[in-house]
PDB file of N, CA, C and O in Angstrom:
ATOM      1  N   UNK A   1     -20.703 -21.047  19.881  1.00  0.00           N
ATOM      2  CA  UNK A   1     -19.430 -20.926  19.217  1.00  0.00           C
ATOM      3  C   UNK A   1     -19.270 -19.483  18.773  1.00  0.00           C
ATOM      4  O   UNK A   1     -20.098 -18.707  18.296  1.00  0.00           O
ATOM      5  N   UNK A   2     -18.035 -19.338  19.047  1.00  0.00           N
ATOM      6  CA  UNK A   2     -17.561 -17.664  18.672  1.00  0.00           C
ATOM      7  C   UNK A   2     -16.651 -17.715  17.537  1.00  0.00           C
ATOM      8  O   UNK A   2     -15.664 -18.360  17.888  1.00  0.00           O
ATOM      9  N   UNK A   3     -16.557 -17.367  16.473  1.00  0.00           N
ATOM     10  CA  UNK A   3     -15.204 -16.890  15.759  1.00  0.00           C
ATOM     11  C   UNK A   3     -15.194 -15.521  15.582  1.00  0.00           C
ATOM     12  O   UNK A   3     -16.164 -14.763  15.559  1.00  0.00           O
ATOM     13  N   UNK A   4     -13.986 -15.254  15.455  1.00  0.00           N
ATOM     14  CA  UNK A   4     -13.799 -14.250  15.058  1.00  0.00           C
ATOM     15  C   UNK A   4     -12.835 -14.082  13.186  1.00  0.00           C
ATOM     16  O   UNK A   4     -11.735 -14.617  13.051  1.00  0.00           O
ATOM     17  N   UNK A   5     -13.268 -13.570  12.408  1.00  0.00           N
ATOM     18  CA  UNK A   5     -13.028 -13.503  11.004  1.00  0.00           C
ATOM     19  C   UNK A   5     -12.561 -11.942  10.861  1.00  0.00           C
ATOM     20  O   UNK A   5     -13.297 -10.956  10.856  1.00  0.00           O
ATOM     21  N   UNK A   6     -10.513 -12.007  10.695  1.00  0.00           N
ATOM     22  CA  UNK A   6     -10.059 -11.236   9.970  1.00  0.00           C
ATOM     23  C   UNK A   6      -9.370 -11.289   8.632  1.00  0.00           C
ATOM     24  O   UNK A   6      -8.498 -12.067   8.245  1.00  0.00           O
ATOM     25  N   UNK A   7      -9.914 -10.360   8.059  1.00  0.00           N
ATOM     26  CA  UNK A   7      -9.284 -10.517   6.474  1.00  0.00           C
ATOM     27  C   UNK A   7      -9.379 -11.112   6.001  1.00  0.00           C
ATOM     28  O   UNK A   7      -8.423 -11.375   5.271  1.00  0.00           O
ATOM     29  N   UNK A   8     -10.853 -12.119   5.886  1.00  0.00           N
ATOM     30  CA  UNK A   8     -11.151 -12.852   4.943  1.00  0.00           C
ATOM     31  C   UNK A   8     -10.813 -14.227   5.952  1.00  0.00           C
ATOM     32  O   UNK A   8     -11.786 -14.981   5.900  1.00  0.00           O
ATOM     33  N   UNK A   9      -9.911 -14.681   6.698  1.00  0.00           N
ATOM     34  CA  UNK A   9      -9.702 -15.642   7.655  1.00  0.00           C
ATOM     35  C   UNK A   9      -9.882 -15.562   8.861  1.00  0.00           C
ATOM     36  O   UNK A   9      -9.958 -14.590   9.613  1.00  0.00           O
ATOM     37  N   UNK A  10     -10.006 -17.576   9.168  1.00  0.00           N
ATOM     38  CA  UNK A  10     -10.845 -17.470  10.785  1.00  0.00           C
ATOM     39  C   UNK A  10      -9.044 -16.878  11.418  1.00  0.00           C
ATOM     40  O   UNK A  10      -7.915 -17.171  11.025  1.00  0.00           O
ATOM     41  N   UNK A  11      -9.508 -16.024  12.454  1.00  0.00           N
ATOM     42  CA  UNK A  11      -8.144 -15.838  13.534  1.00  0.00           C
ATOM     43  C   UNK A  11      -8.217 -16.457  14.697  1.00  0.00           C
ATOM     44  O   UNK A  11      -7.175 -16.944  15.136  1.00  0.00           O
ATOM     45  N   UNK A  12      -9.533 -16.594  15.514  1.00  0.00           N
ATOM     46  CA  UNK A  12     -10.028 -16.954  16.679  1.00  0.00           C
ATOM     47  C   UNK A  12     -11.379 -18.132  16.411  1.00  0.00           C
ATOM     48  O   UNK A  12     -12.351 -17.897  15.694  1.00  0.00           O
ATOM     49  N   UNK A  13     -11.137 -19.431  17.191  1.00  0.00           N
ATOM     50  CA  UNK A  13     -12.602 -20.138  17.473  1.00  0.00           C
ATOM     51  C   UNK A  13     -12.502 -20.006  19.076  1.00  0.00           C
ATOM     52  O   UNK A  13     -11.445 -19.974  19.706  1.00  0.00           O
ATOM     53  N   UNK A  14     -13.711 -19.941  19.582  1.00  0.00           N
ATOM     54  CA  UNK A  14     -13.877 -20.024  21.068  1.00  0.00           C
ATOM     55  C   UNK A  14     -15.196 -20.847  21.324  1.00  0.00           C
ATOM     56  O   UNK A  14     -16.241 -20.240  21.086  1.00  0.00           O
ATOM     57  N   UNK A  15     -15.266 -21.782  21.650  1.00  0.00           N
ATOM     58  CA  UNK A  15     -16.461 -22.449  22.152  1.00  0.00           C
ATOM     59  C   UNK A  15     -17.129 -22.112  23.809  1.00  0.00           C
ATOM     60  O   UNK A  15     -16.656 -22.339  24.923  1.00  0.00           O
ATOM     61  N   UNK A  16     -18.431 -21.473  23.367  1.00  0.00           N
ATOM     62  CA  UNK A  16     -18.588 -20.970  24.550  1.00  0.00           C
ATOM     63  C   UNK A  16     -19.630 -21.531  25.466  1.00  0.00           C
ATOM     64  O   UNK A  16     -20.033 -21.161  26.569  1.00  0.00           O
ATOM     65  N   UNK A  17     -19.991 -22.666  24.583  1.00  0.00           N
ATOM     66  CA  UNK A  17     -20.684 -23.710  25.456  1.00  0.00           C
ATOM     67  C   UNK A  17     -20.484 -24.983  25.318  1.00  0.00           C
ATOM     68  O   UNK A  17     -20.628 -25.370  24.158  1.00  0.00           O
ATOM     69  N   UNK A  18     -20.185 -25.832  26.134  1.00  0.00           N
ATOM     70  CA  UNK A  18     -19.423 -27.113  25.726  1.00  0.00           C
ATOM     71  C   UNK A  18     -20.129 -27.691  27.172  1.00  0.00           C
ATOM     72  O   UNK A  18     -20.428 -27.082  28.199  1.00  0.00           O
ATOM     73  N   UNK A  19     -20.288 -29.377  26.740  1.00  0.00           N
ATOM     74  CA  UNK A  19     -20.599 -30.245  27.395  1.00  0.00           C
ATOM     75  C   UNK A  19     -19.853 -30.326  28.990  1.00  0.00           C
ATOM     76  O   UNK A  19     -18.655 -30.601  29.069  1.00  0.00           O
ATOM     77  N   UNK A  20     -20.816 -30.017  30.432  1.00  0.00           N
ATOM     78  CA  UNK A  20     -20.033 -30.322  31.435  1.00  0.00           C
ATOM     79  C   UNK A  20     -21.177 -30.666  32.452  1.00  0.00           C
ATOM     80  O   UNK A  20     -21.267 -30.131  33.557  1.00  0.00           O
ATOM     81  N   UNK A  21     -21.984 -31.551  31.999  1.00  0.00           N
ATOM     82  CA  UNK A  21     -23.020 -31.972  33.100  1.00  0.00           C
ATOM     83  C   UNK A  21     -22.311 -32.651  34.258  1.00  0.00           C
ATOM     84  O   UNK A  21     -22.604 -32.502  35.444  1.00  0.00           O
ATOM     85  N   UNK A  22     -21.076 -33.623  33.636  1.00  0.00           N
ATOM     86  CA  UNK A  22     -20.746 -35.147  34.600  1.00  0.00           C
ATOM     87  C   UNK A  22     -19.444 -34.404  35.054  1.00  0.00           C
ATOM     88  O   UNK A  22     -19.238 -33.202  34.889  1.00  0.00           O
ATOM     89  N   UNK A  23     -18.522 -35.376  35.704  1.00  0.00           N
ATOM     90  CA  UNK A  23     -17.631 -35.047  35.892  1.00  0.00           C
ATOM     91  C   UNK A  23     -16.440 -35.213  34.159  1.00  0.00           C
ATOM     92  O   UNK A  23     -15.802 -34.357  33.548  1.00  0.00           O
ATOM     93  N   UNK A  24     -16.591 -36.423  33.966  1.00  0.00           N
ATOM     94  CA  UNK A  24     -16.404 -37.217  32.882  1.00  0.00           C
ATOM     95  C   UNK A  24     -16.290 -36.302  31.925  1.00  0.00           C
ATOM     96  O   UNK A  24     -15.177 -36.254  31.401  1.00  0.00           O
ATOM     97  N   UNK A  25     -17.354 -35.322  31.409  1.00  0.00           N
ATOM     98  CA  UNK A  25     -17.537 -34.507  30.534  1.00  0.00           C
ATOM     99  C   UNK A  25     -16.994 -33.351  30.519  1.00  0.00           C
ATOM    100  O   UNK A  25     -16.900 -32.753  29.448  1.00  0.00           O
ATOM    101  N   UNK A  26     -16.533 -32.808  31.675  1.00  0.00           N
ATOM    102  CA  UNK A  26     -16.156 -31.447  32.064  1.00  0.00           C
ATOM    103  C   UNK A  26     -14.640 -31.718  31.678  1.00  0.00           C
ATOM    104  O   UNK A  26     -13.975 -30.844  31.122  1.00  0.00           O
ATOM    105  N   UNK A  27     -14.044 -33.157  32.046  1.00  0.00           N
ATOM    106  CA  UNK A  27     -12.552 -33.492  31.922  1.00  0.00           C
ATOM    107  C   UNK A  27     -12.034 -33.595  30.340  1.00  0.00           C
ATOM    108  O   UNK A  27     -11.074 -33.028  29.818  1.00  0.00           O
ATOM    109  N   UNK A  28     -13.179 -34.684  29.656  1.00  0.00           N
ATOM    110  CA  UNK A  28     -13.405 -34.650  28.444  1.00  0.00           C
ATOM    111  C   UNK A  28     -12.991 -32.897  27.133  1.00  0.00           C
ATOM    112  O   UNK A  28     -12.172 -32.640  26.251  1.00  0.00           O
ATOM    113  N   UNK A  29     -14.122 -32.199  27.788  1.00  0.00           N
ATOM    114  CA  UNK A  29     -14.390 -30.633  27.180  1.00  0.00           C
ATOM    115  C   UNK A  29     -13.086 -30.265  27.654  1.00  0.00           C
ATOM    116  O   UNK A  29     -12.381 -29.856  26.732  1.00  0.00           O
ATOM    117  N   UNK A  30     -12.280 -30.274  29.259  1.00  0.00           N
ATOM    118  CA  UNK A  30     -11.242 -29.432  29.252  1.00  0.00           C
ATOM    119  C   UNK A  30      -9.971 -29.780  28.151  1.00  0.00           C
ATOM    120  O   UNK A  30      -9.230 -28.941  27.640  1.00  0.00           O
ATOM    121  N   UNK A  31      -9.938 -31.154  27.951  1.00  0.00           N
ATOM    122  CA  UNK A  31      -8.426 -31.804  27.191  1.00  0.00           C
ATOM    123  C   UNK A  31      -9.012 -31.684  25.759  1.00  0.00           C
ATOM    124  O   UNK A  31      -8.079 -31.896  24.984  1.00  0.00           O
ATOM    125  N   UNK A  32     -10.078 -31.453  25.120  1.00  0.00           N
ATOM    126  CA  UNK A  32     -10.145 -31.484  23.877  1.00  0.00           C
ATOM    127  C   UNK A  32     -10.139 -30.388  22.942  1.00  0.00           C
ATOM    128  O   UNK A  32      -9.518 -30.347  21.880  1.00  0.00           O
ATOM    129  N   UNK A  33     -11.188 -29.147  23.633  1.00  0.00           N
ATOM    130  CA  UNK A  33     -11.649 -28.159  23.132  1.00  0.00           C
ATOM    131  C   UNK A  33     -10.565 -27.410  22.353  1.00  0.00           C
ATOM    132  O   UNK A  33     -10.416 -27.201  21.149  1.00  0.00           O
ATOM    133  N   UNK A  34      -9.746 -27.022  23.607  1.00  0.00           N
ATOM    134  CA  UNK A  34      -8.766 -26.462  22.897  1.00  0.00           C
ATOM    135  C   UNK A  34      -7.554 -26.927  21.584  1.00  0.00           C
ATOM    136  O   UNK A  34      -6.652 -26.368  20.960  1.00  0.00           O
ATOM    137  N   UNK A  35      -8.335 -28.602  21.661  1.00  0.00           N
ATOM    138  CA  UNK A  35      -7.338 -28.876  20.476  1.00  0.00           C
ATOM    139  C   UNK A  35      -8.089 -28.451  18.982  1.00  0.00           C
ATOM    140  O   UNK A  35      -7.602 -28.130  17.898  1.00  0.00           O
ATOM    141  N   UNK A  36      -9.456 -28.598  19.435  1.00  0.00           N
ATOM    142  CA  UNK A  36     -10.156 -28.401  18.049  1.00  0.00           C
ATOM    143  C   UNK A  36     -10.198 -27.493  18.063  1.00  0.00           C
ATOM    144  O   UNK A  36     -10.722 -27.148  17.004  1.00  0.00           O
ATOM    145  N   UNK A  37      -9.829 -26.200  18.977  1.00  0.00           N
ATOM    146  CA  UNK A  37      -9.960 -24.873  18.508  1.00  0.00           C
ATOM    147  C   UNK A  37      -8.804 -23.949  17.298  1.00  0.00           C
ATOM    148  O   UNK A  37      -8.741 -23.109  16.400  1.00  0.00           O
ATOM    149  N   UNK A  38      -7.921 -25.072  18.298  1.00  0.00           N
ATOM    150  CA  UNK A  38      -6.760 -24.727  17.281  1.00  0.00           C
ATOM    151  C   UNK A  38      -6.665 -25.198  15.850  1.00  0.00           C
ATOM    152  O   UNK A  38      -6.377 -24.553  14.842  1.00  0.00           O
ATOM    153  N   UNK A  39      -6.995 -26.553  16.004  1.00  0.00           N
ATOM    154  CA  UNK A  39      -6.959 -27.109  14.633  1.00  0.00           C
ATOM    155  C   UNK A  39      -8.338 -26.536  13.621  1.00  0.00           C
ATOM    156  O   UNK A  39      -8.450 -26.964  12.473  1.00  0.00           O
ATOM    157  N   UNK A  40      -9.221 -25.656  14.130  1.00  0.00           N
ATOM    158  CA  UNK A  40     -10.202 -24.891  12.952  1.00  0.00           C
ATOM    159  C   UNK A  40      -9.704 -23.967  12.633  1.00  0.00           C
ATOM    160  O   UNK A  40      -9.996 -23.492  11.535  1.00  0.00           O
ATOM    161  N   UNK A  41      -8.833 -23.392  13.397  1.00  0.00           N
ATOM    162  CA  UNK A  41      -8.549 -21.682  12.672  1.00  0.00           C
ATOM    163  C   UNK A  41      -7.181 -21.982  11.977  1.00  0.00           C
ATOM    164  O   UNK A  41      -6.756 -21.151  11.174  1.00  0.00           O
ATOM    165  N   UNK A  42      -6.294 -23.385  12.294  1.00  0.00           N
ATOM    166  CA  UNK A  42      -5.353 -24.033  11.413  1.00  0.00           C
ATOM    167  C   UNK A  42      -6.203 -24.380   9.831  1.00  0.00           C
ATOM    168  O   UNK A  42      -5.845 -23.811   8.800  1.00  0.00           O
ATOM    169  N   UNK A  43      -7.478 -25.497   9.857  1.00  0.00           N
ATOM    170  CA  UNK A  43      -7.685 -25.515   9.028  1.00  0.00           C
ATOM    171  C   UNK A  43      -9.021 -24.785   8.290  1.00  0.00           C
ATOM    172  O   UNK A  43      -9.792 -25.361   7.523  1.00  0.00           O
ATOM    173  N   UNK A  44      -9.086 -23.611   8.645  1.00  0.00           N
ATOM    174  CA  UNK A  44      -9.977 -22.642   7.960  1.00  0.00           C
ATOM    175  C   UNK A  44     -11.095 -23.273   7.726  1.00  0.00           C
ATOM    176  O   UNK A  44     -11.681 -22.957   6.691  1.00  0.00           O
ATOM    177  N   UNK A  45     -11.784 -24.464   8.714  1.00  0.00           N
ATOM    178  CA  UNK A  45     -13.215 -24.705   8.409  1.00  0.00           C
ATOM    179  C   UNK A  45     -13.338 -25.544   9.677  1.00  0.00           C
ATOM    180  O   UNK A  45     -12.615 -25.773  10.647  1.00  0.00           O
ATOM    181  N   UNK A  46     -14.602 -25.920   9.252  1.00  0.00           N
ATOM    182  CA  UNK A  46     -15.626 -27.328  10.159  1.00  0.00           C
ATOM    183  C   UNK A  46     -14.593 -28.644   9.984  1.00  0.00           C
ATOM    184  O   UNK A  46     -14.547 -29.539  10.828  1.00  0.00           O
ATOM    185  N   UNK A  47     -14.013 -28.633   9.124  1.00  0.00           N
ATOM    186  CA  UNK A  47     -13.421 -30.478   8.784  1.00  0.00           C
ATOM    187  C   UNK A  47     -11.775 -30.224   9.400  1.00  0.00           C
ATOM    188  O   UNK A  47     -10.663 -29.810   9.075  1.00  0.00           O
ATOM    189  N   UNK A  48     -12.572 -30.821  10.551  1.00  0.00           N
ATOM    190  CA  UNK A  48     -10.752 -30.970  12.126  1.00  0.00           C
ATOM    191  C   UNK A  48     -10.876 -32.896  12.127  1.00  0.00           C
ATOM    192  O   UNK A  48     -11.561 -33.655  11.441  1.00  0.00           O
ATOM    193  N   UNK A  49     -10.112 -33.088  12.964  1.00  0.00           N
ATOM    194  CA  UNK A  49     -10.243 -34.583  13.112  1.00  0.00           C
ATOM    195  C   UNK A  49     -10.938 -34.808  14.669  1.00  0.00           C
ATOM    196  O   UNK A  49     -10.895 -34.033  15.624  1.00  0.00           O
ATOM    197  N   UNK A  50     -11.472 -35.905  14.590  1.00  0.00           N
ATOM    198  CA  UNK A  50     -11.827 -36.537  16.016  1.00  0.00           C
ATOM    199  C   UNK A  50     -10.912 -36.658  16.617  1.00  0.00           C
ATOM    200  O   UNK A  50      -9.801 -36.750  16.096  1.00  0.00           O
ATOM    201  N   UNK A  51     -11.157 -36.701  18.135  1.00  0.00           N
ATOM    202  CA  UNK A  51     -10.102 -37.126  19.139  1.00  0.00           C
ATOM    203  C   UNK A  51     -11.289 -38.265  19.918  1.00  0.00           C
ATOM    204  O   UNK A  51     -12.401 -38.232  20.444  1.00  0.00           O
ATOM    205  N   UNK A  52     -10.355 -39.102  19.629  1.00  0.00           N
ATOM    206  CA  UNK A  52     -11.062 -40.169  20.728  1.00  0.00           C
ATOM    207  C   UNK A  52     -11.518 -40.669  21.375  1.00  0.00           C
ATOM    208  O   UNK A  52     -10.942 -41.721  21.653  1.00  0.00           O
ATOM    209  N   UNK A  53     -12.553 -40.461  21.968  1.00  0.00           N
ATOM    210  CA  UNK A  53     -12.776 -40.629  23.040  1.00  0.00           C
ATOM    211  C   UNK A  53     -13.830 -39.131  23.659  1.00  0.00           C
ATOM    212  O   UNK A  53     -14.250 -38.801  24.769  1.00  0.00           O
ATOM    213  N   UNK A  54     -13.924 -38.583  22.368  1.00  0.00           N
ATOM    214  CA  UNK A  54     -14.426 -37.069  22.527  1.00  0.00           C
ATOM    215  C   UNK A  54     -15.629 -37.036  21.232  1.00  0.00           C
ATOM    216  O   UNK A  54     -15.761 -36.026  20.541  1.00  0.00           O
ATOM    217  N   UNK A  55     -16.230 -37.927  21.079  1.00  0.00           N
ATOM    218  CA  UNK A  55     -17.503 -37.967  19.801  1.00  0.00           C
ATOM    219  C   UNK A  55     -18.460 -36.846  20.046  1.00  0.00           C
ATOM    220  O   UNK A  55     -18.454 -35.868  19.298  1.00  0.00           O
ATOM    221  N   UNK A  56     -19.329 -36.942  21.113  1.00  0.00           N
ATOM    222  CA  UNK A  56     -20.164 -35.881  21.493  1.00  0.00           C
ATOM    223  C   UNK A  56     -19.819 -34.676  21.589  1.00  0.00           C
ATOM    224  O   UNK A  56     -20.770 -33.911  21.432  1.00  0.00           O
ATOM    225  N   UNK A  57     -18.738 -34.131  21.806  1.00  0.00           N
ATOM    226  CA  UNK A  57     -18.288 -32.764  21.956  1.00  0.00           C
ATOM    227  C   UNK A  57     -17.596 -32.667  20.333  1.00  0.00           C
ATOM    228  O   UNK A  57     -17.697 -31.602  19.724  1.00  0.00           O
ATOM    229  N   UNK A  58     -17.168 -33.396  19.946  1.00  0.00           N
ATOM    230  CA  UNK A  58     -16.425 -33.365  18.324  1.00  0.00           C
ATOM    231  C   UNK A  58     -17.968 -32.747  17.345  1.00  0.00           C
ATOM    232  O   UNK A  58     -18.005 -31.957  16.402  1.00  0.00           O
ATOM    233  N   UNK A  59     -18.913 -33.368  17.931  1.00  0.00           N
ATOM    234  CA  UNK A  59     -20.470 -33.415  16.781  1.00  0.00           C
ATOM    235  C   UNK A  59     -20.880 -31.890  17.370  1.00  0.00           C
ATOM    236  O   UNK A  59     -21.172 -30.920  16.670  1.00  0.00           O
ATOM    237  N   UNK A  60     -20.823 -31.937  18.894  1.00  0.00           N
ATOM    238  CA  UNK A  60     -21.253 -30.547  18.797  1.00  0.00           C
ATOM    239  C   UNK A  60     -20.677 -29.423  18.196  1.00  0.00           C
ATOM    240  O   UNK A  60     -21.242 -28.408  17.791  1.00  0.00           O
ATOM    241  N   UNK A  61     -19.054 -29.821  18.178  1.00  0.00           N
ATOM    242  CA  UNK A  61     -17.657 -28.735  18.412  1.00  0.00           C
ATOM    243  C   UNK A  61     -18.127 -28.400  16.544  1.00  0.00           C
ATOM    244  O   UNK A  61     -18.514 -27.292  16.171  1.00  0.00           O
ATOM    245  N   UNK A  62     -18.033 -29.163  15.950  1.00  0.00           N
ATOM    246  CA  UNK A  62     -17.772 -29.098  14.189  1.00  0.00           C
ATOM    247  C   UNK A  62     -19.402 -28.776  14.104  1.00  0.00           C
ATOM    248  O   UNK A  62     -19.386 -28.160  15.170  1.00  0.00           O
ATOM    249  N   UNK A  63     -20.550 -28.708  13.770  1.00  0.00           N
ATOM    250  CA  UNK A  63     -21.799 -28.718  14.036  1.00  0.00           C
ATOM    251  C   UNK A  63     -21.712 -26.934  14.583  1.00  0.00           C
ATOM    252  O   UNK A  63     -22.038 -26.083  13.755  1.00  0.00           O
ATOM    253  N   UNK A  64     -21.398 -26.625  15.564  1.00  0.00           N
ATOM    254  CA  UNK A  64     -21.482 -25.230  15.938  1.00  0.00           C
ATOM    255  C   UNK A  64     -20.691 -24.065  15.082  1.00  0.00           C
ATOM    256  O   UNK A  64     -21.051 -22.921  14.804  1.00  0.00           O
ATOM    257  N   UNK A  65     -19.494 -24.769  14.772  1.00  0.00           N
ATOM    258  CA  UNK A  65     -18.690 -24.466  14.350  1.00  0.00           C
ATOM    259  C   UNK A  65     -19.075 -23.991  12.627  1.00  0.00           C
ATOM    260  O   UNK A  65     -18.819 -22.933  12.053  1.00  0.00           O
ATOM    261  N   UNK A  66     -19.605 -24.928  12.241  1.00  0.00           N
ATOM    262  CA  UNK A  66     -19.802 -25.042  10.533  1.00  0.00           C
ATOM    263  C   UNK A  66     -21.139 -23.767  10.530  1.00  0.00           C
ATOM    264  O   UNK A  66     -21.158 -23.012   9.557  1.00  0.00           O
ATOM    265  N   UNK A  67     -22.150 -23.594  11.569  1.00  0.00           N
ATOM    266  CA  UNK A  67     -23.140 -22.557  11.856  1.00  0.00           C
ATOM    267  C   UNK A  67     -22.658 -21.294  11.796  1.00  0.00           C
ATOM    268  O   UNK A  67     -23.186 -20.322  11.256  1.00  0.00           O
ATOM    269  N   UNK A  68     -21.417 -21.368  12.497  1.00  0.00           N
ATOM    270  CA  UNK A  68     -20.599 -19.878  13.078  1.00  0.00           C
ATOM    271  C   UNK A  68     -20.101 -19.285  11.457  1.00  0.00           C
ATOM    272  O   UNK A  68     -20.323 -18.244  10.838  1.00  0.00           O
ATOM    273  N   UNK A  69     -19.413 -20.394  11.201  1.00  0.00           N
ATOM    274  CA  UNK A  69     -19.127 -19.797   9.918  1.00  0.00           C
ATOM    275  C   UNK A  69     -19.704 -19.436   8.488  1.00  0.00           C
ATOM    276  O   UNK A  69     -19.337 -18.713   7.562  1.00  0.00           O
ATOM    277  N   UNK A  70     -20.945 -20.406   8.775  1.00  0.00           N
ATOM    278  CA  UNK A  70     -22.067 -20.021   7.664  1.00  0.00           C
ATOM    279  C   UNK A  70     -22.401 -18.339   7.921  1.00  0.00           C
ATOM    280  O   UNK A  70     -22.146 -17.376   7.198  1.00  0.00           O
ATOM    281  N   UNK A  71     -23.082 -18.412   9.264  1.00  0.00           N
ATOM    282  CA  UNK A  71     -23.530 -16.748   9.602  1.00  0.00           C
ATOM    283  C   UNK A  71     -22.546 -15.982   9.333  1.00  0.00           C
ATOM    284  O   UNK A  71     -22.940 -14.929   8.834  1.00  0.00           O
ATOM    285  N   UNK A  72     -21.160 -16.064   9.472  1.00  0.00           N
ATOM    286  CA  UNK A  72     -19.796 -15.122   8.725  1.00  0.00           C
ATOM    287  C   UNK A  72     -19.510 -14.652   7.496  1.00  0.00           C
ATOM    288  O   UNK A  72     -18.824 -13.677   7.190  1.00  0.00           O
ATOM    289  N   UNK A  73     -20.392 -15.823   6.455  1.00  0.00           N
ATOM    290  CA  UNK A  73     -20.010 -15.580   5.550  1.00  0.00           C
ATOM    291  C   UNK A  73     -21.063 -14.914   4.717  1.00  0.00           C
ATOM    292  O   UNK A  73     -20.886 -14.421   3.603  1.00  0.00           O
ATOM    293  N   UNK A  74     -22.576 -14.978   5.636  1.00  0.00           N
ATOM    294  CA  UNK A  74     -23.690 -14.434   5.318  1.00  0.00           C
ATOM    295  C   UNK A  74     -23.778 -13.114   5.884  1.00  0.00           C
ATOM    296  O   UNK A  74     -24.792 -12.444   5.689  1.00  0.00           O
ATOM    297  N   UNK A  75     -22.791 -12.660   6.583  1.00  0.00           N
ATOM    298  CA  UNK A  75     -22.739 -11.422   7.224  1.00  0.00           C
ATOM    299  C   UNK A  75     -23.753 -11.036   8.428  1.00  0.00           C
ATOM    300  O   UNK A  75     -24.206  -9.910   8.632  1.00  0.00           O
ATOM    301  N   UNK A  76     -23.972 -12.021   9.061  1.00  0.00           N
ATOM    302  CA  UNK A  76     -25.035 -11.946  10.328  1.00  0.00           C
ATOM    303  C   UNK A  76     -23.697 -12.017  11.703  1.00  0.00           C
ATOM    304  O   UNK A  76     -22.514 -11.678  11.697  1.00  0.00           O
ATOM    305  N   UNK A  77     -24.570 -12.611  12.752  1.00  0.00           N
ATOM    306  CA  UNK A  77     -23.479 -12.293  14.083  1.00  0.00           C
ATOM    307  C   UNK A  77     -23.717 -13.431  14.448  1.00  0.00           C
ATOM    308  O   UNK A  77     -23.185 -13.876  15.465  1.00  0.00           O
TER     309      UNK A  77
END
């Protein structure tokens, strides 16, 4: 997981590794990611909502996510 943090707020999430072993999963990661990407830098943290049908990538997505921003706020990379 990538963010990027201006001015005190997230501007950018980018997930740069996401689940695509199956086919299933790759379809999964393409229709979701970008919703939770949007909805973290909407809601300035880890706490987005599930999408349905997307548990495993939601645990990784929020889970990577809540890391990215710990190290941000600890001033690491």
């Amino acid at each position: 997981m990538q963010i990027t943090v201006s001015g005190g707020s997230i501007s950018t999430v980018t997930a740069i590794k996401y689940p695509n072993e199956t086919n299933q999963s790759q379809t999964i990661s393409a229709q979701v990611i970008p919703t939770y990407e949007q909805e973290a830098v909407s809601a300035q943290s880890a706490d987005i909502k599930l999408v349905s049908g997307a548990t495993e990538t939601y645990t990784g997505f929020t889970g990577s996510l809540q890391d990215a921003i710990n190290q941000a706020e600890q001033g690491g990379s």
